[in-house]
Structures are given as structure tokens and as C-alpha cells.
Backbone as CSV, one residue per row, in Angstrom:
resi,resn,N_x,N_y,N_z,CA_x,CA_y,CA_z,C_x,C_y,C_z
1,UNK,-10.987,30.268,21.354,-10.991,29.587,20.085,-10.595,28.128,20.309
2,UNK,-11.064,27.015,19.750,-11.011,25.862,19.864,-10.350,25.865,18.900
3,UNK,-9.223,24.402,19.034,-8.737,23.604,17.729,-9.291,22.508,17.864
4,UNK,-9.843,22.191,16.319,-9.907,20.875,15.931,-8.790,20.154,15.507
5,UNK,-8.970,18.724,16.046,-8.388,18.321,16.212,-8.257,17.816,14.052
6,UNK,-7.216,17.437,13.849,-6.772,16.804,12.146,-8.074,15.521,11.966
7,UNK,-8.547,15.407,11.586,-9.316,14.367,10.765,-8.671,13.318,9.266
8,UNK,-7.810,13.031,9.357,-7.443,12.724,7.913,-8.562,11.458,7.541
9,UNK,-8.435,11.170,6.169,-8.822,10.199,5.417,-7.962,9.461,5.233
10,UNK,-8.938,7.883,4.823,-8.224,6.657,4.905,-9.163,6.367,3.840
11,UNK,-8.054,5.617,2.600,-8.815,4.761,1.537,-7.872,3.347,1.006
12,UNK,-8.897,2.601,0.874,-7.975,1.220,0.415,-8.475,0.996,-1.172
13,UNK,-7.061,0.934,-1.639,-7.506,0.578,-3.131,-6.608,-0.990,-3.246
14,UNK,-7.121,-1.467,-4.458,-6.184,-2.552,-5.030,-5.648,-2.171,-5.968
15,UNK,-4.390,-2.085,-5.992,-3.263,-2.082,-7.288,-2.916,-3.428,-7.604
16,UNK,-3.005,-3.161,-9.143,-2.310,-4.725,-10.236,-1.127,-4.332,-10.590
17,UNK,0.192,-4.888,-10.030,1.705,-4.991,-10.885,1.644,-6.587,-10.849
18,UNK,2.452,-6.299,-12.179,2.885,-7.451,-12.771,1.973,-9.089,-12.410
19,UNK,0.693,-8.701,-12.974,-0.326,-9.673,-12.763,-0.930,-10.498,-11.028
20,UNK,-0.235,-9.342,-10.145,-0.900,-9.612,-9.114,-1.492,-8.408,-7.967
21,UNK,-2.579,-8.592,-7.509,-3.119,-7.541,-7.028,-3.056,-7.539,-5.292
22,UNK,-2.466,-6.028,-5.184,-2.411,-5.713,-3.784,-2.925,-4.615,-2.919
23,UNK,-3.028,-4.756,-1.799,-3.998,-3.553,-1.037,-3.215,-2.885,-0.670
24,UNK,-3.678,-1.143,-0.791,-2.642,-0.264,-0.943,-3.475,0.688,0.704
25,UNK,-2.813,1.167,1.348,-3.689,1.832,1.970,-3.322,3.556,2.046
26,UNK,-4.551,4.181,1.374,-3.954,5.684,1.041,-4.552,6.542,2.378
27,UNK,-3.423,7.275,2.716,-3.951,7.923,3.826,-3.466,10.018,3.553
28,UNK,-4.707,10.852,4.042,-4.037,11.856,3.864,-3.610,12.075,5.001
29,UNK,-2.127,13.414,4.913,-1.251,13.308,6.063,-1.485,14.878,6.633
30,UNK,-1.699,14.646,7.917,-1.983,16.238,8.774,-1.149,17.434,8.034
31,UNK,0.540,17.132,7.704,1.173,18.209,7.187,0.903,18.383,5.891
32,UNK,-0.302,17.788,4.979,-0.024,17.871,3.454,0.330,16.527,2.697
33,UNK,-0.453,16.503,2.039,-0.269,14.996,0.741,-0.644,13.790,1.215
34,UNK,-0.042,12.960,0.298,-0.519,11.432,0.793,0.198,10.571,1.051
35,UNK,0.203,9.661,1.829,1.365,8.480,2.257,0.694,7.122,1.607
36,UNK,0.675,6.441,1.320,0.525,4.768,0.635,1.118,3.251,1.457
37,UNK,0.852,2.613,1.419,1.440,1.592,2.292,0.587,0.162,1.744
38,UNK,1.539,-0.645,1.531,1.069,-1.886,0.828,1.302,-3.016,1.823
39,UNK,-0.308,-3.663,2.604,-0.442,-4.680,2.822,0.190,-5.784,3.239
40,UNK,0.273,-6.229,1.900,0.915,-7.278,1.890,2.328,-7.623,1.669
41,UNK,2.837,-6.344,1.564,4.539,-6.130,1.214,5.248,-5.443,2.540
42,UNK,5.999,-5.318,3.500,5.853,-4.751,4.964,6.900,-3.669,4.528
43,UNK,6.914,-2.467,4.953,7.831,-1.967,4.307,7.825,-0.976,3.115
44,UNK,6.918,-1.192,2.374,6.373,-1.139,0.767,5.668,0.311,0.702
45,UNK,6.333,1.656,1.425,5.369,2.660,1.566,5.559,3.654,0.120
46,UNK,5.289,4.587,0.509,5.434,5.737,-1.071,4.649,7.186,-0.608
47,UNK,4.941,8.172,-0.808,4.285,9.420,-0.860,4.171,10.331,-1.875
48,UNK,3.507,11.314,-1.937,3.158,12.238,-3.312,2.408,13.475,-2.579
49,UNK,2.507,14.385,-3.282,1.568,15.507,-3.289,-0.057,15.201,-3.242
50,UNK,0.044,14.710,-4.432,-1.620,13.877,-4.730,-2.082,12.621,-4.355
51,UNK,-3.082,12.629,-4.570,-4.005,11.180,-4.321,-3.152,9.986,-6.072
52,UNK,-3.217,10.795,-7.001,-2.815,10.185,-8.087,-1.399,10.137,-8.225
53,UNK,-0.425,11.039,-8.037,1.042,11.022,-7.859,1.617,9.898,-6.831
54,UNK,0.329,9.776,-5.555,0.728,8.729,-4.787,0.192,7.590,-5.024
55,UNK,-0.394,6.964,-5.963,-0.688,6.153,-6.110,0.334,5.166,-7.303
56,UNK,0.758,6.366,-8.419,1.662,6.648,-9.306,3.311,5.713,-8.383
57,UNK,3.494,6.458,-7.469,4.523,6.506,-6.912,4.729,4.929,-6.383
58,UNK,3.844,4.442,-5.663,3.270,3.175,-4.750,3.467,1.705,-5.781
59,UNK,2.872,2.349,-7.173,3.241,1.593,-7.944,4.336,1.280,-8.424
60,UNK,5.416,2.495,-8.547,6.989,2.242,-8.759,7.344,1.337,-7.412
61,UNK,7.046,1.574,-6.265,7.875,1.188,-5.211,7.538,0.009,-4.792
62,UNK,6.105,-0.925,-5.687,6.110,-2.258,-5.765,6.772,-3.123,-6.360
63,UNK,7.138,-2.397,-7.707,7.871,-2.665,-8.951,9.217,-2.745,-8.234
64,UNK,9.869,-2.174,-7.802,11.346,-2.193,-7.090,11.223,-2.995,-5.945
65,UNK,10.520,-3.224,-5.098,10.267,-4.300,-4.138,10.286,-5.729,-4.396
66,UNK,9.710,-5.821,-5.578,9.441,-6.843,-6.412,10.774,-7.461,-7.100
67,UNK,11.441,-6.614,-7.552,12.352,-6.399,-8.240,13.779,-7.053,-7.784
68,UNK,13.639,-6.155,-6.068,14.723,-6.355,-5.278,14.478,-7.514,-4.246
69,UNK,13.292,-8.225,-3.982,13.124,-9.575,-3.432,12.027,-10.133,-4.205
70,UNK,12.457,-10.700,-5.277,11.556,-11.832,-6.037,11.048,-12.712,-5.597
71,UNK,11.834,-13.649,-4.813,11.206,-14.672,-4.121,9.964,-14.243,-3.065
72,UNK,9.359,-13.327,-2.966,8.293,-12.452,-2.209,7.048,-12.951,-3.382
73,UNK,7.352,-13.384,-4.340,6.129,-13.138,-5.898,5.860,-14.636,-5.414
74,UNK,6.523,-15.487,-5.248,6.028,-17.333,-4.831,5.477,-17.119,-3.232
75,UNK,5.973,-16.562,-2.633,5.321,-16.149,-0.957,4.089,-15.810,-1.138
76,UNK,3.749,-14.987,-2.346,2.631,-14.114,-1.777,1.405,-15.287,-2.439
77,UNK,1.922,-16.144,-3.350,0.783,-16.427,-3.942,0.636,-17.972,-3.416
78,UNK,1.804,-18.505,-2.821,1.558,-19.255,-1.107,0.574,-19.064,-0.096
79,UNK,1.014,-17.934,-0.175,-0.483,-17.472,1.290,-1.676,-17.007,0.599
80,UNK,-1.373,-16.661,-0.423,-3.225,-16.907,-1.086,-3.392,-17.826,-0.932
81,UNK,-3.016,-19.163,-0.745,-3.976,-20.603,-1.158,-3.744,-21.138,0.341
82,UNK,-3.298,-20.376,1.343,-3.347,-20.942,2.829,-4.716,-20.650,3.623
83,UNK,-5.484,-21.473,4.280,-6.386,-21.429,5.018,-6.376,-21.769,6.152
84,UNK,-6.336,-20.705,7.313,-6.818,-21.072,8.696,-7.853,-21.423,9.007
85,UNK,-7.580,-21.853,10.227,-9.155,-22.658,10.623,-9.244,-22.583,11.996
86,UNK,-9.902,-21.885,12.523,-9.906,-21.454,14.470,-11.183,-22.141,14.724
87,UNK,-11.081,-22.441,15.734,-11.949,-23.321,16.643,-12.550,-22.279,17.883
């Protein structure tokens, strides 16, 4: 008998808190449910049973991220308007 090996899924959504939008990355997890992880926030993860509970969840734990380092809300919208340029 062969095992296969876990295959999970990977999906990127954008979530809007508090008028700014971030990339969330939903992944399902070999033992069950979903893990979340935000981009642009390092740190910024969340889990749930569901695809919707974790997404649910991801959104509280931006809100408290947010919450608990504000000065992150002028950073982020800093590096939106930064442009590299490679040669």
C-alpha cells in the first residue's frame, strides 16, 4: 500500500479592515482546518476549523494588530507609494 503524500491547498484573498486592504494567505493544514497569515503584517496569523471561521478569525487578529501597533497603519500606506527600480 502506498501513502500519498498530504496535498494541501493554498488561497490568497484580500481582506478590508478599517479601510485598508490586505493579503491574507489561507492554507489547509495536513492535521485539519485552516491557518491564515497576513502579508503584509509579519506575525499576523489566525486559525479556525473552517475556511470562513478562519477568515472570521484573521480578521479579529488584524483588528488587534492594528490596535496594538498603530503606527504600522502610516508604514503600510508608506510602502504603498514606494517604488523600486532595479537595473
Amino acid at each position: 500500500m502506498s501513502i500519498k503524500p498530504f496535498e494541501y491547498s493554498r488561497c490568497q484573498f484580500v481582506v478590508e479592515v478599517k479601510g485598508l486592504k490586505f493579503t491574507v494567505i489561507l492554507r489547509e493544514e495536513p492535521e485539519g482546518g485552516y491557518s491564515a497569515q497576513v502579508v503584509e503584517l509579519p506575525g499576523c496569523i489566525s486559525q479556525g476549523e473552517t475556511r470562513e471561521e478562519t477568515l472570521k478569525n484573521i480578521r479579529e487578529a488584524i483588528e488587534g494588530y492594528l490596535e496594538a501597533f498603530p503606527e504600522e497603519i502610516n508604514q503600510l500606506k508608506r510602502k504603498k507609494e514606494l517604488v523600486e527600480v532595479t537595473v
